[in-house]
N, C-alpha and C positions, 0 to 999 in steps of 0.2 A: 727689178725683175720684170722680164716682159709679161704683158697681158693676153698675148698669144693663147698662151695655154687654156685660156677663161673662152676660146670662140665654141668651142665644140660642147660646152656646157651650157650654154646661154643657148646657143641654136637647139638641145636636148630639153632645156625647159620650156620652149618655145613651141616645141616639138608634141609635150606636156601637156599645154595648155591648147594645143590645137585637137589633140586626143579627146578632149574634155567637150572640143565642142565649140570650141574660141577660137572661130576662123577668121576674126576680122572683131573689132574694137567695140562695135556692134551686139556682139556674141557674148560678153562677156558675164551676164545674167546666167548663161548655161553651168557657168560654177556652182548657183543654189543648188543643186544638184546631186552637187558632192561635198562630203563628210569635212569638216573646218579640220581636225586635226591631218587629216589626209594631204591638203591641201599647202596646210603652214609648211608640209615636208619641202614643197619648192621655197617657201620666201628665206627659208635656213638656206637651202641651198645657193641663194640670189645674196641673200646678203653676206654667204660667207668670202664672195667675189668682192661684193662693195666694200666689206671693212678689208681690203685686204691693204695694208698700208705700206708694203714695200715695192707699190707701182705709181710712177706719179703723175702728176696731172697732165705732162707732155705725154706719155705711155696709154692713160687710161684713152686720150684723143683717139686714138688707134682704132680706139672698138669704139666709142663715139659718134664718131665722125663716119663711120664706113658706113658707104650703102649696102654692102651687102647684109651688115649688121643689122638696117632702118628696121625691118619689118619683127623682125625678134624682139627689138628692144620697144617696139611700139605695145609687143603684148604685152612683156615682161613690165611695163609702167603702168598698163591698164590694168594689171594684175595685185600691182602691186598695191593700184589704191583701190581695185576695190577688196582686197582683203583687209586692205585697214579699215576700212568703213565696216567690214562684217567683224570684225574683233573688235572694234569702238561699242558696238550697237549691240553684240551678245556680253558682252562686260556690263552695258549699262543696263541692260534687262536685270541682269543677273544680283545686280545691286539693289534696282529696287524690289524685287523678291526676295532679300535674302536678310537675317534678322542680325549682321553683321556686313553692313555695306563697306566698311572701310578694311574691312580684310578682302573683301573679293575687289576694291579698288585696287588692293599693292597685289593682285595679281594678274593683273592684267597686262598683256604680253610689252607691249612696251612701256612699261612704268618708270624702269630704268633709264629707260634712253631717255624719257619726259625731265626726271630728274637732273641728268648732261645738257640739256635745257636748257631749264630752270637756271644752273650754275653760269652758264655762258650770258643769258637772257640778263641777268641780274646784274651783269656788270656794265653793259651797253645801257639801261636809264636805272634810274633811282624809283624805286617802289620803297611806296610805303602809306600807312594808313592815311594819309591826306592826298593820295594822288588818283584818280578814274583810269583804271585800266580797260580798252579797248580791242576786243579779237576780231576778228572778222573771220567766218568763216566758222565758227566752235565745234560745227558735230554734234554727234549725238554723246559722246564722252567727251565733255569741256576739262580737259582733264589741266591744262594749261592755265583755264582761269580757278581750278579748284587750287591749284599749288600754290599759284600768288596768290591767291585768299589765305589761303593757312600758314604760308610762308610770312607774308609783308603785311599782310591788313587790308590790302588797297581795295577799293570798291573797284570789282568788275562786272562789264558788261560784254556778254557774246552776241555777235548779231548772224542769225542762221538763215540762209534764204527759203530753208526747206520746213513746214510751219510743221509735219509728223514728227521731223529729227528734232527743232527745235522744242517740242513737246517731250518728247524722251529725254533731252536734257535736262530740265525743268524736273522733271520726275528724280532723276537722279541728285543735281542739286538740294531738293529738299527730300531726299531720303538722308544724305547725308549732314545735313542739318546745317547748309548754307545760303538760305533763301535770304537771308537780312542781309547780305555781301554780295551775291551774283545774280543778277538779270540777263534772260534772253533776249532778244529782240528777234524777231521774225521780220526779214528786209535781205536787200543784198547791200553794198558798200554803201550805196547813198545814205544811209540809215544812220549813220557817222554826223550828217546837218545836224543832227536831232540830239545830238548829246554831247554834254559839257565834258572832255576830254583833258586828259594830260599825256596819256602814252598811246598810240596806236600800235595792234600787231596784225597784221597779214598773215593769214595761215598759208603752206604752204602749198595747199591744194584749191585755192581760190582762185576760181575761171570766170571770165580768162581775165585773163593777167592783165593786157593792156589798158581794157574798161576800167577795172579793180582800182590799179595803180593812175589812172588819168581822172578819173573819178574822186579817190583820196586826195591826189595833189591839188585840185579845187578846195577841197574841204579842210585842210591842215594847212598852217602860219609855218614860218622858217624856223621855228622853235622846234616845233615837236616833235618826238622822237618817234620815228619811225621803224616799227623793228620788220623785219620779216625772214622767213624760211626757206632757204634751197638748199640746191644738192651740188656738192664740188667734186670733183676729183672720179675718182671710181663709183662712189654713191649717186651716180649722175644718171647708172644704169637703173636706179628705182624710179626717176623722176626727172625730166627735164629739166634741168636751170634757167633760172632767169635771165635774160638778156639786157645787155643795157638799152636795146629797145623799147622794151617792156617796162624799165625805170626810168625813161623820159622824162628829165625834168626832176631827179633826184640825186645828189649825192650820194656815192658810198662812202663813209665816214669811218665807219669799226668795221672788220668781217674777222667774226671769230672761227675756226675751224671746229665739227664736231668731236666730245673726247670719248674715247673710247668706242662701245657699240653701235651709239647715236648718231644718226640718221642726217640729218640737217646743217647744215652752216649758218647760223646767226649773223643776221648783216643790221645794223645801225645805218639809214638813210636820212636825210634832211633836205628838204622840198628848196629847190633853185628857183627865184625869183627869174 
């Protein structure tokens, strides 16, 4: 199916978010502004483009690649994380006030798609209680090192460059009663020297990329597994992909595609000598 049809909507949310106040990348604070459920009505509308799965990757290039597209797709990404940082950050308030944090945990908007993950995540290394699992980037909802804590056992550590967000995590972890299994680290990638590892993961929203990644490959042997998160195909209009650029000096070894709702492509890397 062509992707044609998707231009006039994408330029309409774009359109959306410049109404709002979001005239440049800059701007995009003007969202505080306005109402969170008001707001999610565009990322329904944005993702219902991204899962659309009978366009394919030569197709989605189309809207991609066009400049006339750049500038749409630049809000539409800037939009798109920072709504996920404001649904991370009101879920994890909202758990440590609340005298049921693991019910307001499985509602939080993308719980599901964590789960499509989780399932892909797990077959790329081996988790389990004798292994260090390593996030980089965690947020203010580690919601990734909560699942392999309760899923596998494994000892995780998130490392957050942001020491407020990293604090809010922290809060959340030990509201829901995971403080003997997950540690924050307040750092950015360098922070990786400093701890005895088996699995490395790259969050998908870890900037920039090139530092991140040149930074890790110093720090990780040809063993270890390196996971991380992009976006392929039509999901590509939430978030730039990775470049092999950008993975200088890495194998791609597994890329799993995402199932169903889920957002992300799971890739398995290994550091080239």
């Amino acid at each position: 199916m062509s992707c044609w049809k998707y231009w006039p909507k994408l330029e309409e949310t774009a359109e959306k978010l410049e109404s709002y106040g979001v005239d440049s990348l800059e701007d995009i604070n003007s969202l505080n502004n306005v109402k969170l459920d008001e707001i999610k009505v565009l990322l329904d509308d944005i993702e219902v483009i991204a899962h659309d799965e009978e366009i394919d990757f030569n197709s989605a290039k189309h809207i991609l690649d066009n400049e006339r597209m750049a500038k749409a797709l630049k809000l539409i990404r800037k939009f798109y994380l920072y709504i996920g940082a404001r649904l991370e950050t009101q879920n994890a308030e909202e758990i440590i006030n609340s005298d049921d944090p693991y019910a307001v945990l499985d509602k939080f908007h993308f719980y599901e798609r964590y789960e499509g993950l989780l399932q892909n995540e797990s077959r790329l290394a081996k988790f389990d209680k004798d292994k260090t699992f390593v996030f980089i980037g965690s947020g203010p909802l580690p919601l990734t090192l909560i699942l392999f804590r309760l899923k596998f056992g494994c000892n995780c550590v998130g490392i957050e460059i942001q020491e407020d967000v990293a604090e809010l995590s922290r809060k959340v972890i030990d509201k829901l009663g995971l403080s003997d299994g997950i540690k924050i680290i307040v750092g950015d990638e360098n922070a990786l020297a400093d701890i005895d590892f088996d699995i490395v993961m790259v969050a998908a929203f870890a900037e920039p990329k090139e530092r991140v990644f040149s930074n890790v490959w110093e720090i990780v042997d040809t063993k270890t597994p390196v996971l991380v998160r992009t976006y392929s195909g039509m999901r590509a209009i939430l978030y730039a992909p990775l470049t092999d650029k950008q993975l200088r000096g890495f194998h791609k070894e597994i890329m799993l595609l995402p199932p169903g709702k889920t957002n992300n492509t799971s890739v398995l890397l290994r550091k080239i000598e």
